[in-house]
TORSE-93754 format. One record per residue (C-alpha): residue number from 1; x, y, z; residue in one letter. Coordinates in pm, 1 decimal, padded with zeros to 6 digits. Layout:
BEGIN
<pt k="NUM" X="X" Y="Y" Z="Z" r="A"/>
...
% end
This chain:
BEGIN
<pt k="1" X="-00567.7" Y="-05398.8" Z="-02669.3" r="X"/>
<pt k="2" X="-00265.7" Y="-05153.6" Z="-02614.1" r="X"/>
<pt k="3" X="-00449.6" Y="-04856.5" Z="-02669.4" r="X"/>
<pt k="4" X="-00698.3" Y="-04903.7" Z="-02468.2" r="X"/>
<pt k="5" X="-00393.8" Y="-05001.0" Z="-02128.3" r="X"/>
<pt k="6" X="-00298.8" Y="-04649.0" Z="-02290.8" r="X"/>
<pt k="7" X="-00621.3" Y="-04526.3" Z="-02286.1" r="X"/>
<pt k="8" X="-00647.9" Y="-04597.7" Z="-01899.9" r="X"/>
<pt k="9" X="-00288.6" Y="-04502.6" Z="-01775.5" r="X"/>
<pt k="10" X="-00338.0" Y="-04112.0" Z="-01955.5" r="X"/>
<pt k="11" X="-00694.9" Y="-04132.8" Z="-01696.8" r="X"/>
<pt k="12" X="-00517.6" Y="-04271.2" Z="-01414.8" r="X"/>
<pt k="13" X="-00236.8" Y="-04029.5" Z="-01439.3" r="X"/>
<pt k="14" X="-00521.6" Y="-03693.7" Z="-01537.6" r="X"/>
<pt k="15" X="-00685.0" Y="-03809.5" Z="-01202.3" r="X"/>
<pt k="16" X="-00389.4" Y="-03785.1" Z="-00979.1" r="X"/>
<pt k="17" X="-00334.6" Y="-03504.4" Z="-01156.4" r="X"/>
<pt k="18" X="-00672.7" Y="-03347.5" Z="-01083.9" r="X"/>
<pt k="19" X="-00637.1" Y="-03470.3" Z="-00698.1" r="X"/>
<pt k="20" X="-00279.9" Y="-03258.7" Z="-00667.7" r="X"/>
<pt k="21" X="-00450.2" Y="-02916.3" Z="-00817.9" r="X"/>
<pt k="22" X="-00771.8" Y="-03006.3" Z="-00621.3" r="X"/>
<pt k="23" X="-00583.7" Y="-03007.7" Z="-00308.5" r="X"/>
<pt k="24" X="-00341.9" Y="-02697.5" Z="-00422.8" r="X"/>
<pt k="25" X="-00653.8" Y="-02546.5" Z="-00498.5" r="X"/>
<pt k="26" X="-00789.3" Y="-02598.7" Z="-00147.4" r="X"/>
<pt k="27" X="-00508.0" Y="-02463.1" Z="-00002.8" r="X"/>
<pt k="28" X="-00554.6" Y="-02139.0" Z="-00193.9" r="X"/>
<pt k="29" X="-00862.2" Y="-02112.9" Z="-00070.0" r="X"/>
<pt k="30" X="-00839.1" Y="-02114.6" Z="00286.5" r="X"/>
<pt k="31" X="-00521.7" Y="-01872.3" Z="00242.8" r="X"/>
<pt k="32" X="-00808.5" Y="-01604.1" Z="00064.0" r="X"/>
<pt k="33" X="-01050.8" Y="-01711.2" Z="00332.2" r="X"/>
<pt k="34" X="-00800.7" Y="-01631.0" Z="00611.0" r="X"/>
<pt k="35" X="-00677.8" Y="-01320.1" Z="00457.6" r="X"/>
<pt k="36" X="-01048.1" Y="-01181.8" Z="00402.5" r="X"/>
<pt k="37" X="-01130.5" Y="-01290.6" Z="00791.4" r="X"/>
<pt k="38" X="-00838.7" Y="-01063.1" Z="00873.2" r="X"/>
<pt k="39" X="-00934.9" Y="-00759.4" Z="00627.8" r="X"/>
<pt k="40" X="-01253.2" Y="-00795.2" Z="00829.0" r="X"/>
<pt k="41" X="-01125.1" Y="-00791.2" Z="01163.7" r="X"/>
<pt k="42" X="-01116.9" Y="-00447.5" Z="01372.2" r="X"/>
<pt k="43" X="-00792.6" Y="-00548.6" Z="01505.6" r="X"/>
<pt k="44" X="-00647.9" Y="-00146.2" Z="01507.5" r="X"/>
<pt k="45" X="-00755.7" Y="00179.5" Z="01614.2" r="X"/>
<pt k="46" X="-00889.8" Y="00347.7" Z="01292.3" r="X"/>
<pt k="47" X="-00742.9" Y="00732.3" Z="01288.8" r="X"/>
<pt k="48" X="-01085.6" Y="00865.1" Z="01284.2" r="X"/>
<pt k="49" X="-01142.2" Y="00755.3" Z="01641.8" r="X"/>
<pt k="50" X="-00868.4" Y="00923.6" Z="01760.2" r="X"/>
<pt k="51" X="-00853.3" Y="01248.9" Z="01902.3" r="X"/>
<pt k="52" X="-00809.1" Y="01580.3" Z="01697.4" r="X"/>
<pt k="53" X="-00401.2" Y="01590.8" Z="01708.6" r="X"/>
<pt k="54" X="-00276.4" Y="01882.0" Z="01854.3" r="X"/>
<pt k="55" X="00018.8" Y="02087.0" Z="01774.3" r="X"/>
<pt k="56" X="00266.0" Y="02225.1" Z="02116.6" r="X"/>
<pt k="57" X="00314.7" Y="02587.1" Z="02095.9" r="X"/>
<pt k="58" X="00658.8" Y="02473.6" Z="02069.6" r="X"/>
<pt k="59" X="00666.2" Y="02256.0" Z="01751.7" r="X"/>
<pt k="60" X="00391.4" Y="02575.0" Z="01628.3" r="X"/>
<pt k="61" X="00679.5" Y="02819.1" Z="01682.8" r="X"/>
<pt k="62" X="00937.5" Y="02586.0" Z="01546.4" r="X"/>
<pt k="63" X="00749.8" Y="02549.9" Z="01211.8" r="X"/>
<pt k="64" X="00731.3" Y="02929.2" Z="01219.2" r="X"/>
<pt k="65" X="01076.7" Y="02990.8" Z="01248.9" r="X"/>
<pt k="66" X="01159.8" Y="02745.2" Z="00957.9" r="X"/>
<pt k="67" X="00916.4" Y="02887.0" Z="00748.0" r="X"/>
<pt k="68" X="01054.1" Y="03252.5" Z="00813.4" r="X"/>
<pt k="69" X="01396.4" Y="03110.2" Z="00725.4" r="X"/>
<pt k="70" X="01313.6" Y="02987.3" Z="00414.8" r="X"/>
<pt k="71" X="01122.5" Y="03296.8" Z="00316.6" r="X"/>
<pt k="72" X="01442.8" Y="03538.8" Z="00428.3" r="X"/>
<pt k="73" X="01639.5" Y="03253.1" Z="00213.7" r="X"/>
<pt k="74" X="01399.0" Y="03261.2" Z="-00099.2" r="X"/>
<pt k="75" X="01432.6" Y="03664.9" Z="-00091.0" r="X"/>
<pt k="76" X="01801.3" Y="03698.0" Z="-00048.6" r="X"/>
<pt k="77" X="01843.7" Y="03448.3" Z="-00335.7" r="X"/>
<pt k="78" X="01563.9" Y="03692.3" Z="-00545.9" r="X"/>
<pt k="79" X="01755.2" Y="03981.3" Z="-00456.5" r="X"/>
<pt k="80" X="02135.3" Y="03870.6" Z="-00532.3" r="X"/>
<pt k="81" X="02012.6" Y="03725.5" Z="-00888.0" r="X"/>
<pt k="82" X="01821.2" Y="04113.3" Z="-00957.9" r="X"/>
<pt k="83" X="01495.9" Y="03915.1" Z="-01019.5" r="X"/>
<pt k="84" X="01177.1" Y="04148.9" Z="-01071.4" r="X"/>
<pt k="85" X="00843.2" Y="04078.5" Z="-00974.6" r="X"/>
<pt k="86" X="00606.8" Y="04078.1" Z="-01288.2" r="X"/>
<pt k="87" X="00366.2" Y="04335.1" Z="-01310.3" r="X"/>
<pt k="88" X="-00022.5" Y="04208.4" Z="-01257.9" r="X"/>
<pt k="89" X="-00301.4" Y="04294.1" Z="-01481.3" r="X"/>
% end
């Protein structure tokens, strides 16, 4: 009756085995049970509400003057290479 000592050491062994991925399994679990309790927490401020943000009339002018800069840039460069504008139409 070897096969059937065989027989019953592959079960035993499948059953421990089951027991280890049952408890990896449970593991897994609560770590997707924890994460979803913390997607579903408020825990920050959501950006809608917050204020409407507000530019300074400094950082305003300071964009401005950048932009201007890179327009007087962009039309030196279009005037040193002789560049024409296409006609429309």
């Amino acid at each position: 009756m070897t096969w059937q000592r065989s027989l019953q050491s592959a079960v035993k062994a499948l059953k421990k085995e089951e027991t280890a991925l049952q408890k990896q399994l449970d593991l897994v679990q609560g770590k997707i049970a924890e994460l979803d309790e913390m997607s579903r927490s408020n825990t920050g401020t959501p950006a809608a509400k917050r204020g409407p943000r507000r530019l300074s009339p400094a950082g305003r002018a300071a964009i401005s003057r950048a932009a201007k800069k890179r327009w007087a840039r962009y039309r030196a460069d279009q005037r040193s290479t002789g560049a024409k504008r296409k006609a429309r139409g």
